[in-house]
N, C-alpha and C positions, 0 to 999 in steps of 0.2 A: 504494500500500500504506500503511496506517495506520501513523502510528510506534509503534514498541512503546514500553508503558509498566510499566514495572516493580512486580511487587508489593508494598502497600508493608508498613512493616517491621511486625511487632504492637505496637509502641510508638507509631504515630504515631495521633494522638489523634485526628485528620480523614481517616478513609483513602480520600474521596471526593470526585475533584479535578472542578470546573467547568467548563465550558466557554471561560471568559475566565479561567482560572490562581487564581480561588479553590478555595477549598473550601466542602462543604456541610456548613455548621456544624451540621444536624438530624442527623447520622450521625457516631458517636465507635467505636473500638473501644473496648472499656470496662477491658480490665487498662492501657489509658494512661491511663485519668483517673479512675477507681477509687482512694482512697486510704482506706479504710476498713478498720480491722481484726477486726470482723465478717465480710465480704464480699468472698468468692476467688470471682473469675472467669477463665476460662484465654486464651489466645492464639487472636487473629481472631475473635473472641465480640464483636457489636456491637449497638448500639442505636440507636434513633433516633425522633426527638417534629420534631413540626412547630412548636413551638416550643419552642428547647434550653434547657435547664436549668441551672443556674450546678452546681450541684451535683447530678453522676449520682445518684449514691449513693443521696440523700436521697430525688430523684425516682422512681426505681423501685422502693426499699423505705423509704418515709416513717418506718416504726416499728422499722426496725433500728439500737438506739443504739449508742454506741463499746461503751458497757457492758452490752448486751447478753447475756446466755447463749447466745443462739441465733447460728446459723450461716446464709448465706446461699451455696449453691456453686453455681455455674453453670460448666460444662464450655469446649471449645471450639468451632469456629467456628457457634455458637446465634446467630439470626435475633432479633430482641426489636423490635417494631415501636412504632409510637406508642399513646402510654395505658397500658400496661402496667405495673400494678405487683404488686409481690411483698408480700404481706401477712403478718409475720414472726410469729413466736409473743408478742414483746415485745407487739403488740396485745391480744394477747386480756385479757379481764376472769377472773374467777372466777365459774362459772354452777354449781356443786354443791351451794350454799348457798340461803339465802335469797334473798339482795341480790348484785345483782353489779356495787355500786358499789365503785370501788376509793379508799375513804376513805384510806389510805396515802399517796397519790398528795399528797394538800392536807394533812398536815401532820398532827399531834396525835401526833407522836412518831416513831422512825425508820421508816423503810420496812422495811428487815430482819425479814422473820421473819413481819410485820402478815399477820392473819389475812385480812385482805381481798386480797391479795396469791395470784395462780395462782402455783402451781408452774413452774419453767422449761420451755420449752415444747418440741420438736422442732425440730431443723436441716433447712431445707427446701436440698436438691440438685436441677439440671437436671442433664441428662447433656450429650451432644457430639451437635452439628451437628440440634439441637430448635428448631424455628419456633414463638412465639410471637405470635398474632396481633394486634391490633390492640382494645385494649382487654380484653385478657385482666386476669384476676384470680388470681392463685395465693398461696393459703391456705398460713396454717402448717402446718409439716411435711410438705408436698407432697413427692411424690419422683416426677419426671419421669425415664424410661428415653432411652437417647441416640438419636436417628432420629423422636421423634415429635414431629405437629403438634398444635398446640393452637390451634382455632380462632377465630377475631375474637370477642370478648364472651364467650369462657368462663370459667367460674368453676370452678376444678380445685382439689380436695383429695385427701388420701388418693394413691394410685399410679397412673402411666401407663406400661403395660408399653413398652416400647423399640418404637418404628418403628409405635404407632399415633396413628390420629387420633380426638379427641374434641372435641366441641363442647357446647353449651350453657350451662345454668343448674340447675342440676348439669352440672358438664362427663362426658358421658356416652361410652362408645366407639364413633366408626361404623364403625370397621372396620381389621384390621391391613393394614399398608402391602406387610407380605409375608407369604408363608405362616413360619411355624413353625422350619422349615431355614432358610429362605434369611435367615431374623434372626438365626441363632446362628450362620450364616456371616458374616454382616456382622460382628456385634458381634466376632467373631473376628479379622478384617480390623482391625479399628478403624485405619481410615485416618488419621484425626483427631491419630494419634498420629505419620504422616510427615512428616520433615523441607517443607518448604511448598514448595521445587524438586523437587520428588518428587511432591504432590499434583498439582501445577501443570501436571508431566510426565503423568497420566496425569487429568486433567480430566474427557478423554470417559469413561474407565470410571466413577470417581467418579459422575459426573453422568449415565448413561444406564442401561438398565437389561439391560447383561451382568453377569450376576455371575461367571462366566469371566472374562472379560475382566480384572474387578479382581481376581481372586484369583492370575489370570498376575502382573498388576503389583504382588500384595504377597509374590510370590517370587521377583523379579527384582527 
């Protein structure tokens, strides 16, 4: 029998032990090495690059400054795979105009106010337990629903209703993951939100596809 090995805690930084008693430094859960006061991300929500980044933060949302307006929230336990970044509204330029160079930027008096300067842009949120694939792109003010995939190379703006999947360039919907009910049964459930001895306990409902099953185990 395999030794059991215990879950680890959502504070540890590396929660992916090796074979010879390292760790895989490509995989961090991110509210342990997250220190950025822009960018809340919740418990068991992890990431990972084939090669690690000295600084999360930076690597996933390059244009989210400390001084930012905008917000960057990603739920819990979300999947975020390699290449994946989050493109925040601090990118954008001003395109209403003529010119949408942002002369402020280089100097010829304060920034504050300068006409060449966009307006503060929208807080983009993921929700809970959202697979992002592998060279995904998410634009500002994105609002990702908790249950959906976003497939490898999508480029996602604007909304993804909870528990579906979209792919592409426009990231487009193929299809929801469940009918109608049985996602405002889930989202009800929101398991995301049990103590992690409790998820743990009931793994096969979480993870197979009785929704009985987990609705026993979010009344007991």
């Amino acid at each position: 029998m395999p030794a059991f090995r215990p879950f680890p805690a959502p504070g540890v930084s590396h929660p992916v032990p090796m074979p010879d008693g390292s760790v895989h430094e490509g995989t961090v859960f991110l509210s342990a090495v997250i220190d950025h006061p822009r960018f809340e991300v919740g418990y068991y929500t992890y990431a990972s690059a084939h090669h690690p980044p000295e600084d999360w933060a930076a690597y996933l949302a390059p244009y989210l400054y400390p001084f930012s307006p905008e917000k960057l929230t990603i739920g819990r336990f979300c999947q975020i795979a390699s290449g994946v970044e989050f493109i925040t509204a601090s990118a954008n330029h001003r395109y209403d105009g003529i010119s949408t160079f942002p002369f402020a930027v280089f100097g010829g008096g304060p920034v504050e106010g300068r006409p060449s300067m966009p307006s503060p842009g929208a807080d983009t949120c993921v929700g809970h337990d959202v697979w992002i694939g592998t060279g995904a792109r998410i634009l500002p003010g994105a609002r990702i629903g908790s249950g959906a995939i976003i497939g490898a190379g999508a480029v996602v703006s604007g909304e993804v209703a909870p528990y579906t999947i979209v792919a592409g360039n426009p990231a487009r919907p193929v299809r929801r993951r469940f009918a109608p009910e049985t996602i405002e049964r889930l989202l009800e459930i929101a398991w995301w939100e049990w103590p992690i001895d409790r998820i743990l306990a009931h793994e096969a409902a979480i993870c197979g596809g009785d929704l009985s099953a987990l609705e026993h185990a979010a009344r007991h």
